[in-house]
Backbone as a printed PyTorch tensor [residue, N CA C, xyz], in Angstrom:
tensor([[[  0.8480,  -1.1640,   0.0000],
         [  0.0000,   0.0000,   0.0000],
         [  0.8980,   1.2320,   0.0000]],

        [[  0.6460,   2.5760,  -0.7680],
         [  1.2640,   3.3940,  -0.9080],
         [  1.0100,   4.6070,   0.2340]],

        [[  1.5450,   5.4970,   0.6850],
         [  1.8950,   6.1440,   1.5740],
         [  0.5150,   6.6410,   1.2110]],

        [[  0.1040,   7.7630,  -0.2780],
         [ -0.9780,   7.9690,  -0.1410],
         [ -2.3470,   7.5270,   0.2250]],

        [[ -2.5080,   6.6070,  -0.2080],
         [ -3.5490,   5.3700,  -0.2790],
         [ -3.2450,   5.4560,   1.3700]],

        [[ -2.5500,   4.7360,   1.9920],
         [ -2.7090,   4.9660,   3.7100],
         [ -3.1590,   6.4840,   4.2490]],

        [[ -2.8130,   6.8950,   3.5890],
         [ -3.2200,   8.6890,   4.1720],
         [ -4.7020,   8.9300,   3.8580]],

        [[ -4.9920,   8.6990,   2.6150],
         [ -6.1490,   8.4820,   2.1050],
         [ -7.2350,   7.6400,   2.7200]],

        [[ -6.8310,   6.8190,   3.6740],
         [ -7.8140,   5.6470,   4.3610],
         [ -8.1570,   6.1320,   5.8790]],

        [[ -6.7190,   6.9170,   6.2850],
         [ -7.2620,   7.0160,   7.2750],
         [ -7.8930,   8.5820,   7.1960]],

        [[ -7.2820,   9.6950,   6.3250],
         [ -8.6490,  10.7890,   6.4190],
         [ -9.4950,  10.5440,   6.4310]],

        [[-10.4240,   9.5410,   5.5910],
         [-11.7750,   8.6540,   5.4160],
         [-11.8870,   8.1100,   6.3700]],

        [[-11.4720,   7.6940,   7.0450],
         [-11.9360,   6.9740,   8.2050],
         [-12.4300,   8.3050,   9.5530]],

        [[-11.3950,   9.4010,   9.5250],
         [-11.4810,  10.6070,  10.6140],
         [-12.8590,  11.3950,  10.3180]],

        [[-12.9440,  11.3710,   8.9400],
         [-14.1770,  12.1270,   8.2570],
         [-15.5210,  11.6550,   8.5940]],

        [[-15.5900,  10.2680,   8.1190],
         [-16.8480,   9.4610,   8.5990],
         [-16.9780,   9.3970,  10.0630]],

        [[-15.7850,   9.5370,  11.0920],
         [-15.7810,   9.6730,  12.4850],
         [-16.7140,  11.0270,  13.0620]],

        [[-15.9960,  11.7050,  12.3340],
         [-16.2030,  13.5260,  12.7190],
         [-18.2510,  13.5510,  12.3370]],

        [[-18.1200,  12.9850,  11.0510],
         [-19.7960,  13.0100,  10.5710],
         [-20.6160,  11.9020,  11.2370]],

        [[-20.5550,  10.8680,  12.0740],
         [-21.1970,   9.9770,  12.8190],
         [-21.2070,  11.1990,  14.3420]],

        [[-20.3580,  11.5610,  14.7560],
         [-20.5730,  12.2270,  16.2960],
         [-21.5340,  13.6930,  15.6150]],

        [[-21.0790,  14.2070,  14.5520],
         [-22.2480,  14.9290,  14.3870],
         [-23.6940,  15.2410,  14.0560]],

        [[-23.8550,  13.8750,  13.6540],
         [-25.0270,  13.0370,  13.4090],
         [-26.3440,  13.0750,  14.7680]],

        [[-25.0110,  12.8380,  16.0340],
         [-25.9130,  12.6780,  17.3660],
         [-26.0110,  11.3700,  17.4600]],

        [[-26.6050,  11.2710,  18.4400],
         [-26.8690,   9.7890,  19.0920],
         [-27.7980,   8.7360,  18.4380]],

        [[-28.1500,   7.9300,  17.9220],
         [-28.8350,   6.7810,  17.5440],
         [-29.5350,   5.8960,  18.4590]],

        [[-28.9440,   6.1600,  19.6150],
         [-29.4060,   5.1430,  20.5450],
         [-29.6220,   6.1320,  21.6810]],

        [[-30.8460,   6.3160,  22.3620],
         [-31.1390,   6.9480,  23.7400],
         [-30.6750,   6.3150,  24.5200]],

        [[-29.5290,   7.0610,  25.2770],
         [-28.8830,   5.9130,  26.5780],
         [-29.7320,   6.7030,  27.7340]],

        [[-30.6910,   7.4960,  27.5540],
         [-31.3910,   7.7250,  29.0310],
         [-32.7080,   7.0260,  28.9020]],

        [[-32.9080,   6.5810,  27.7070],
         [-34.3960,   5.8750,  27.4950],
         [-34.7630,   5.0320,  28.6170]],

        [[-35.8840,   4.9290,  28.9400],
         [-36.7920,   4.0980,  29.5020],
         [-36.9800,   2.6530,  28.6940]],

        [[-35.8390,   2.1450,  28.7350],
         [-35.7760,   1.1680,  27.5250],
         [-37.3730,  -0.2350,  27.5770]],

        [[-36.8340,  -0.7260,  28.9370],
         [-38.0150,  -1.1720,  29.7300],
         [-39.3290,  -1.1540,  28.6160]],

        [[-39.9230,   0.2720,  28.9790],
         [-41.0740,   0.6120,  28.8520],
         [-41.4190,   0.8090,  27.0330]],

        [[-39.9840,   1.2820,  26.6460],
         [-40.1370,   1.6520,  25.0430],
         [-40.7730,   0.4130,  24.6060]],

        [[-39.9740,  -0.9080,  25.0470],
         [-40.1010,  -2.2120,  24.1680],
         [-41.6070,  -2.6420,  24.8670]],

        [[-41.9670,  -2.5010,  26.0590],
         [-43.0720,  -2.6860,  26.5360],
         [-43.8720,  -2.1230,  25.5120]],

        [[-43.8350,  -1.0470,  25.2530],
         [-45.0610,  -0.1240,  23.9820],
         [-44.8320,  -0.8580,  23.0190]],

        [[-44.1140,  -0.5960,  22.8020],
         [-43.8520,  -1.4130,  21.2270],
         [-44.2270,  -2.6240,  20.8870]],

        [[-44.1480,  -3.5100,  22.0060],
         [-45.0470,  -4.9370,  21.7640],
         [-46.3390,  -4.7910,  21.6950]],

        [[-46.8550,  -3.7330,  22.7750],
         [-48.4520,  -3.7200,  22.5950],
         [-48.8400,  -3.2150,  21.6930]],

        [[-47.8480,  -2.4620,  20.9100],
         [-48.6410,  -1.5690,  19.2840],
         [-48.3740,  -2.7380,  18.6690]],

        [[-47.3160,  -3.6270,  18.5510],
         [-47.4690,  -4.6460,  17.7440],
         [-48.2520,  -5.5750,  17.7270]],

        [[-48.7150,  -5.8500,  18.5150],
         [-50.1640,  -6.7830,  18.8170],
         [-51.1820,  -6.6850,  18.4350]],

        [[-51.4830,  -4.9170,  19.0380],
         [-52.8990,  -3.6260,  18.1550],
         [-52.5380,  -4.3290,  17.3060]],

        [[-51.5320,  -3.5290,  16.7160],
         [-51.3910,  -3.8680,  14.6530],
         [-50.8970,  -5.1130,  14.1140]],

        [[-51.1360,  -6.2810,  15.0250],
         [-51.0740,  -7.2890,  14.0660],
         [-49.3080,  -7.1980,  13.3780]],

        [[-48.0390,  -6.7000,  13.6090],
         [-47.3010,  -6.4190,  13.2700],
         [-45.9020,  -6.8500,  13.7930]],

        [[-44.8040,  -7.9590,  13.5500],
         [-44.0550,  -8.0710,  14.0450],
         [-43.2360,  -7.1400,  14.9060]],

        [[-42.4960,  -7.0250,  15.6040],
         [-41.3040,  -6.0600,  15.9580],
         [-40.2250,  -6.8290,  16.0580]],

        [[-39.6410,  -5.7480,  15.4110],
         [-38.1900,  -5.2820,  15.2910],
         [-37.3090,  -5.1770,  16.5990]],

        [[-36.5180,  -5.4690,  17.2800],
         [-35.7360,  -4.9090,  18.3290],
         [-34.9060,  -5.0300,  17.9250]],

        [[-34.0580,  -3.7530,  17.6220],
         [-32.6370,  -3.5470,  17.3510],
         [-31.6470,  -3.1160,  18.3270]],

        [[-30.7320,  -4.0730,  18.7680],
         [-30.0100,  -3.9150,  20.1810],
         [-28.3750,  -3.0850,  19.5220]],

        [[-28.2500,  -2.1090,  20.0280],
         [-26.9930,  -1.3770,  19.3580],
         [-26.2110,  -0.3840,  20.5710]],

        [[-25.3960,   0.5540,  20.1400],
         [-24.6290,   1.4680,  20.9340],
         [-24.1140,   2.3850,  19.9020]],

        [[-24.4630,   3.9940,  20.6320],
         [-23.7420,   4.9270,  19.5610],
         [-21.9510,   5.2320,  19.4950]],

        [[-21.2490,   4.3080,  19.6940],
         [-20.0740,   3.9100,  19.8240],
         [-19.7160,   2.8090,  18.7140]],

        [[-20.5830,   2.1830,  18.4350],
         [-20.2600,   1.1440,  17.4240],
         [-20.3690,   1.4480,  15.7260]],

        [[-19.2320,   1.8430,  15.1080],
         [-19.8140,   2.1240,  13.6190],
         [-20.7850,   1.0610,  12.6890]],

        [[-20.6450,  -0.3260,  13.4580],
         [-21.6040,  -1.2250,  12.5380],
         [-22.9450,  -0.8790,  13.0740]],

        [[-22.9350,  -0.0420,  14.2330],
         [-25.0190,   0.1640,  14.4650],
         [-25.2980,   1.5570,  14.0060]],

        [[-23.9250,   2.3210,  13.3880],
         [-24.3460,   3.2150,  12.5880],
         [-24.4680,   2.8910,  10.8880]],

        [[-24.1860,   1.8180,  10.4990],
         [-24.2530,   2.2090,   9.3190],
         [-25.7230,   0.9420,   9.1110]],

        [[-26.0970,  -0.0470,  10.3490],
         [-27.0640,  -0.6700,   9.9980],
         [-28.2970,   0.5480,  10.4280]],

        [[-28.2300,   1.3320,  11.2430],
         [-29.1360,   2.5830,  11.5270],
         [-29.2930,   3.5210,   9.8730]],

        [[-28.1980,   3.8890,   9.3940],
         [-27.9530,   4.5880,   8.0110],
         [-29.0470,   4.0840,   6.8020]],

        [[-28.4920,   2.3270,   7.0760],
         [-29.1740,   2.1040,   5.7330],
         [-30.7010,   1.7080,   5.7860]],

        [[-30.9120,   0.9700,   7.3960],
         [-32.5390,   1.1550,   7.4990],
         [-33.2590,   2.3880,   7.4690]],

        [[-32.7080,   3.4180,   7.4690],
         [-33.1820,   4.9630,   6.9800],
         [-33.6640,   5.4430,   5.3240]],

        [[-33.1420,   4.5240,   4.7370],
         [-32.5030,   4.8870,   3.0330],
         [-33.4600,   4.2530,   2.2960]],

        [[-34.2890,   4.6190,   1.1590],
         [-34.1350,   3.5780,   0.3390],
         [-35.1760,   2.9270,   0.2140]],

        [[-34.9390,   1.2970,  -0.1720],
         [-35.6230,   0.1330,  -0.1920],
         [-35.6020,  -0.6270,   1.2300]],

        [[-34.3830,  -0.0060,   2.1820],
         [-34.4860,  -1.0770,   3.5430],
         [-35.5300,  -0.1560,   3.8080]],

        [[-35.4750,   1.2620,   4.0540],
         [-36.7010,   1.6410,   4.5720],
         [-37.9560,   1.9510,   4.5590]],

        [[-38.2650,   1.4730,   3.6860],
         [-38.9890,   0.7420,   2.7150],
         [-39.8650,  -0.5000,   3.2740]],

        [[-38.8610,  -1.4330,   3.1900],
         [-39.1470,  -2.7670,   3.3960],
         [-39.4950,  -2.7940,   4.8300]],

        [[-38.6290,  -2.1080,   5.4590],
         [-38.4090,  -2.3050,   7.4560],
         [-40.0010,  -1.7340,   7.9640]],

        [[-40.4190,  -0.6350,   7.2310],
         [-41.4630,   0.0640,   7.7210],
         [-42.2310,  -0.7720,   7.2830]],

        [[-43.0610,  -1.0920,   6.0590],
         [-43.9160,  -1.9480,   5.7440],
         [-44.2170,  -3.1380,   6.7260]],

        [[-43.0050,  -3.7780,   6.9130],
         [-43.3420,  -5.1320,   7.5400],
         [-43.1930,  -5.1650,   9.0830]],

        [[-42.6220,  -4.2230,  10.0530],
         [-42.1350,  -4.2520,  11.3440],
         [-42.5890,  -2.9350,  12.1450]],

        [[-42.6120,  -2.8860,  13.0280],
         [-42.5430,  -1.8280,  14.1560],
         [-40.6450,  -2.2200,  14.3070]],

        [[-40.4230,  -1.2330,  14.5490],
         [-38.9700,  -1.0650,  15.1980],
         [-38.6630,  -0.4820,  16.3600]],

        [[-37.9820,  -0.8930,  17.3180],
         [-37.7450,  -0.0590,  18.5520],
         [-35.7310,  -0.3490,  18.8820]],

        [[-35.2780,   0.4380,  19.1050],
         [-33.6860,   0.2550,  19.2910],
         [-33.8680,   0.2110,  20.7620]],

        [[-32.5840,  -0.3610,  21.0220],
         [-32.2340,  -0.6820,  22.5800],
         [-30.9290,  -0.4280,  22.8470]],

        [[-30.2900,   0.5150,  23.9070],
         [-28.8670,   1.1240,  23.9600],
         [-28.2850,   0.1300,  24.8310]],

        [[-27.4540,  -0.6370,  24.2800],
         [-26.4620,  -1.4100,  25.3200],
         [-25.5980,  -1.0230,  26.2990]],

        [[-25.0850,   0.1920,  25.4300],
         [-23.9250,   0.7750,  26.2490],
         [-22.8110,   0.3600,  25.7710]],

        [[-21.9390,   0.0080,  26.5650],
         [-20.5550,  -0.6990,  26.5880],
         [-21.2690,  -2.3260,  26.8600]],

        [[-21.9340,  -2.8500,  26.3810],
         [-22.3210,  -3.9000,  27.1340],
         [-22.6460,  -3.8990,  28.1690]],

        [[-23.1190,  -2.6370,  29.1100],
         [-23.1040,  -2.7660,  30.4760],
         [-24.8990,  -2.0520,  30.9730]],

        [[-25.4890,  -1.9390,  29.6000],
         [-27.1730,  -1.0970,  29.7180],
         [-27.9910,  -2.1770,  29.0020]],

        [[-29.1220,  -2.3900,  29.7340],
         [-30.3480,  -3.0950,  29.0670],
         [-30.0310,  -4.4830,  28.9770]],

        [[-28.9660,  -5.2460,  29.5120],
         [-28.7300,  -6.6400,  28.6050],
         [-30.0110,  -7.6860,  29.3460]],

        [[-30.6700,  -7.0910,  30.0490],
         [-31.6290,  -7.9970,  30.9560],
         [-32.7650,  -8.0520,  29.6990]],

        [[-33.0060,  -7.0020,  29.2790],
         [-33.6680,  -7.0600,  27.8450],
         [-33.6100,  -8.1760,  26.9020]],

        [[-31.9600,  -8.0270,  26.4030],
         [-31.4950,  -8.6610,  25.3270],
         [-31.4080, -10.1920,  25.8760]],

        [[-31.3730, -10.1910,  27.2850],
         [-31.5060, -11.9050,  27.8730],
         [-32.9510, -12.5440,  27.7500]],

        [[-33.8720, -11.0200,  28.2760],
         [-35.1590, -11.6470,  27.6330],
         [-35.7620, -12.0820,  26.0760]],

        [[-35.1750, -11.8640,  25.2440],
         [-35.1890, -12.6540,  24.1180],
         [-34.1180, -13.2080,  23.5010]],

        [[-33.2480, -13.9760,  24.3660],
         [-32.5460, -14.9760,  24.0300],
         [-31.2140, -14.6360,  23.5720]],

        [[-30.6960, -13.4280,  24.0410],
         [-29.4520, -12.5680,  24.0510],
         [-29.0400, -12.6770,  22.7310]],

        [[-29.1230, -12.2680,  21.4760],
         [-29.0460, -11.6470,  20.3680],
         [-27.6280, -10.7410,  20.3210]],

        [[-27.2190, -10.3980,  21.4520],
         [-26.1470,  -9.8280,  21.2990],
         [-24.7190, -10.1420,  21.6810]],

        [[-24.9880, -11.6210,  22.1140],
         [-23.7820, -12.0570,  22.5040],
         [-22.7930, -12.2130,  21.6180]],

        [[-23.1380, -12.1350,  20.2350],
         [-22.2370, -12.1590,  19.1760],
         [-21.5540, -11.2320,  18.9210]],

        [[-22.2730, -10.0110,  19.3990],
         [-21.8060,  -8.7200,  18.8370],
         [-23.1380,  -8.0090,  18.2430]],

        [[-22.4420,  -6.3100,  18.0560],
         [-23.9990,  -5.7130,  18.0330],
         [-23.3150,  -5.3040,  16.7190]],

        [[-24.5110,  -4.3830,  15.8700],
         [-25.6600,  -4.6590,  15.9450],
         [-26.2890,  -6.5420,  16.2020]],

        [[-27.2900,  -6.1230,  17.0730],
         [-28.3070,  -7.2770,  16.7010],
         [-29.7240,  -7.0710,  16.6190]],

        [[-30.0880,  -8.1520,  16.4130],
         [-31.4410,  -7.8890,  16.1680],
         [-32.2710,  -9.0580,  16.3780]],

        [[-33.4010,  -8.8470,  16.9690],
         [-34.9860,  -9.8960,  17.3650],
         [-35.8890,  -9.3020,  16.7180]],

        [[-36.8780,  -9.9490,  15.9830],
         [-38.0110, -10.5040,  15.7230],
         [-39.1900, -10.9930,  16.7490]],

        [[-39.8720, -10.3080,  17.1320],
         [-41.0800, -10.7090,  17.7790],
         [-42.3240, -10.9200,  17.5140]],

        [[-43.0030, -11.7920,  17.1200],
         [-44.2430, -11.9690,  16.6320],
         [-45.4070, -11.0710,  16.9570]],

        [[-46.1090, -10.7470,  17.1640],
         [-47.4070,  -9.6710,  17.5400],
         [-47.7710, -10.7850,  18.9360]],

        [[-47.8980, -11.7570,  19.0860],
         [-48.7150, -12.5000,  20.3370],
         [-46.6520, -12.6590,  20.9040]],

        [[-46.0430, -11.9470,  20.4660],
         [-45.2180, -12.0830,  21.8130],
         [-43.7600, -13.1720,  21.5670]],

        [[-43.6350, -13.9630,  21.1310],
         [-43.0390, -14.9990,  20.5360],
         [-41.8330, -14.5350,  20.1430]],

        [[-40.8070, -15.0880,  20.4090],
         [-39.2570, -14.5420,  19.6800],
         [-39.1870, -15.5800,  18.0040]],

        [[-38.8940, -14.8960,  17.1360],
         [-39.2240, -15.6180,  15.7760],
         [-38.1650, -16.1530,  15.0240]],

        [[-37.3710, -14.7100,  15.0430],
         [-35.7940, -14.4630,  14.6810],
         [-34.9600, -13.9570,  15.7380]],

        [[-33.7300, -14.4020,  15.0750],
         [-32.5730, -13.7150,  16.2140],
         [-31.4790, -13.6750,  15.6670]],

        [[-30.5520, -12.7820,  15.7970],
         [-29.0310, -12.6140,  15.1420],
         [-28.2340, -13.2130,  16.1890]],

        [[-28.5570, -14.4620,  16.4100],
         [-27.6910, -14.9240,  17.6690],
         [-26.4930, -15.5330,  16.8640]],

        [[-26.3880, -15.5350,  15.5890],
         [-24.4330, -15.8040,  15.3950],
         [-24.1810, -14.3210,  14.5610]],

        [[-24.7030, -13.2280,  15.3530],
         [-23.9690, -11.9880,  14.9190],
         [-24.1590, -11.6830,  12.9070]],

        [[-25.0770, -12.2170,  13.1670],
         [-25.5470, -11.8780,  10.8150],
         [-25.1440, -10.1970,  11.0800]],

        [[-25.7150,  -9.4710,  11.7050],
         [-26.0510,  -7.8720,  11.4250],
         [-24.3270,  -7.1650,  12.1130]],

        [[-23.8440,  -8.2280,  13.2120],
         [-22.5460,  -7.5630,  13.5980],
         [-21.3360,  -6.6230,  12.5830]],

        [[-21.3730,  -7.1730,  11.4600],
         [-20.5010,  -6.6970,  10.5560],
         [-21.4540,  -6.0640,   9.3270]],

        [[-22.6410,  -4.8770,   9.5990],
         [-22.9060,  -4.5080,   8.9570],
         [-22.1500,  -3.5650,   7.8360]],

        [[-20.9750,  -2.7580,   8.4070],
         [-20.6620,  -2.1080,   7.5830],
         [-20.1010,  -2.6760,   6.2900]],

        [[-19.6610,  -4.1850,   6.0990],
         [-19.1720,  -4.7150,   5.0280],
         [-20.1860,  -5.4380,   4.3910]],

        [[-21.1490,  -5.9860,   5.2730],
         [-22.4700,  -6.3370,   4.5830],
         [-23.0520,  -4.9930,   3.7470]],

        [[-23.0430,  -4.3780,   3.7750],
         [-23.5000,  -3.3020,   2.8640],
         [-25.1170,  -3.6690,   2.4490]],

        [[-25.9400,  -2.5730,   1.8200],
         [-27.1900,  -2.8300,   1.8940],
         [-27.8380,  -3.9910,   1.7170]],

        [[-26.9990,  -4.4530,   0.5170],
         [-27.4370,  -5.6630,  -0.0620],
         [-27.7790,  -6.9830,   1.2580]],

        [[-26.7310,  -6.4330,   1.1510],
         [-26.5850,  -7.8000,   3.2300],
         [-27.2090,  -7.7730,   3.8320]],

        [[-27.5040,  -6.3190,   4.3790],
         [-28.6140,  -5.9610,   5.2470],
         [-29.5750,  -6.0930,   5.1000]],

        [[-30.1730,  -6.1620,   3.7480],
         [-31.6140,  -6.3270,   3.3270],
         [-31.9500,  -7.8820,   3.2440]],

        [[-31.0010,  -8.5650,   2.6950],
         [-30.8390, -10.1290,   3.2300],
         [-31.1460, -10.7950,   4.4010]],

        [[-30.4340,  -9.6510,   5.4510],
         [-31.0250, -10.2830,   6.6950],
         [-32.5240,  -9.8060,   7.0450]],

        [[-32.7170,  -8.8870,   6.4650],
         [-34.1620,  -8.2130,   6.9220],
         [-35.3260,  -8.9180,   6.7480]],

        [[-35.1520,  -9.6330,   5.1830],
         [-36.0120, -10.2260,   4.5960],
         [-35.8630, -11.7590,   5.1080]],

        [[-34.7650, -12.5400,   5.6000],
         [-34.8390, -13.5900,   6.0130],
         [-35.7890, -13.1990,   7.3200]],

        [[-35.8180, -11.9210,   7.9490],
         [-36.3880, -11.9460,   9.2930],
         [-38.0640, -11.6040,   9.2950]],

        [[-38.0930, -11.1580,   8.0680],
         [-39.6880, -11.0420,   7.8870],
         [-40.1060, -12.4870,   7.1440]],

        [[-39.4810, -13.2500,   6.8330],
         [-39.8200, -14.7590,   6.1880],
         [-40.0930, -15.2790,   7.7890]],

        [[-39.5700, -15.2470,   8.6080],
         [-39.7860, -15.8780,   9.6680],
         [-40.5670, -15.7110,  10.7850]],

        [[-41.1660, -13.7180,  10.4460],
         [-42.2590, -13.9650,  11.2810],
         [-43.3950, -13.8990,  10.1050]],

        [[-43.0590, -14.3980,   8.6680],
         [-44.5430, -15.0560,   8.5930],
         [-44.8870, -16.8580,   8.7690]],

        [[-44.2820, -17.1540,   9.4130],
         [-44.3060, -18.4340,   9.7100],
         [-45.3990, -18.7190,  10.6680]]])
């Protein structure tokens, strides 16, 4: 690799740094996490509608760029149509994991992760070998792969 090309990787790397902290937070670390996912199941129930729980930290660039691309597009698109979504702030690993234990710890692989909950309550899907952990190289295409394997499974 050439001196530039290294110089070049890591400005890109400082840049996308500088524009993620200015972005703001993704994940409420004062949330009432508890209670968010509590709502969120009961709207999913009302509506007949799987949920989404996306377990992440605004420290991690893979739960920013799986946050990025469910924003964009065709994931967001697809994500809204078929799911309620609610995020959950881990922290350092050290916020909410009583959560993420209640549906079968999804994040022991690494975050991002993500559960699937049926409307009557049911865990459906789970990123329990870390699919969503390496979103940033999964790139949309990936991401939407896993999305759609996860809406195949709560129509089961």
């Amino acid at each position: 690799m050439t001196s530039a090309t290294w110089i070049a990787r890591i400005l890109g790397a400082v840049l996308v740094s500088i524009a993620a902290a200015a972005a703001g937070p993704l994940y409420n670390e004062s949330a009432d996490a508890h209670g968010e996912v509590d709502a969120a199941l009961a709207t999913s129930k009302a509506e007949r509608k799987p949920l989404l729980i996306v377990f992440g930290a605004n420290w991690c660039p893979d739960c920013r760029a799986l946050d990025s691309a469910m924003g964009r597009g065709d994931i967001a698109r697809f994500t809204s149509s078929r799911f309620k979504v609610v995020k959950v702030d881990v922290g350092n690993f050290d916020r909410n994991l009583d959560i993420a234990a209640r549906f079968g710890n999804p994040a022991k692989q690494g975050i991002p992760a993500a559960v699937v909950v049926s409307p009557d309550g049911q865990v459906v899907y789970s990123t329990r070998r870390g699919e969503l952990s390496s979103a940033r190289s999964l790139g949309d295409a990936g991401i939407l792969t896993v999305l759609q394997a996860a809406a195949a499974a709560a129509k089961r």
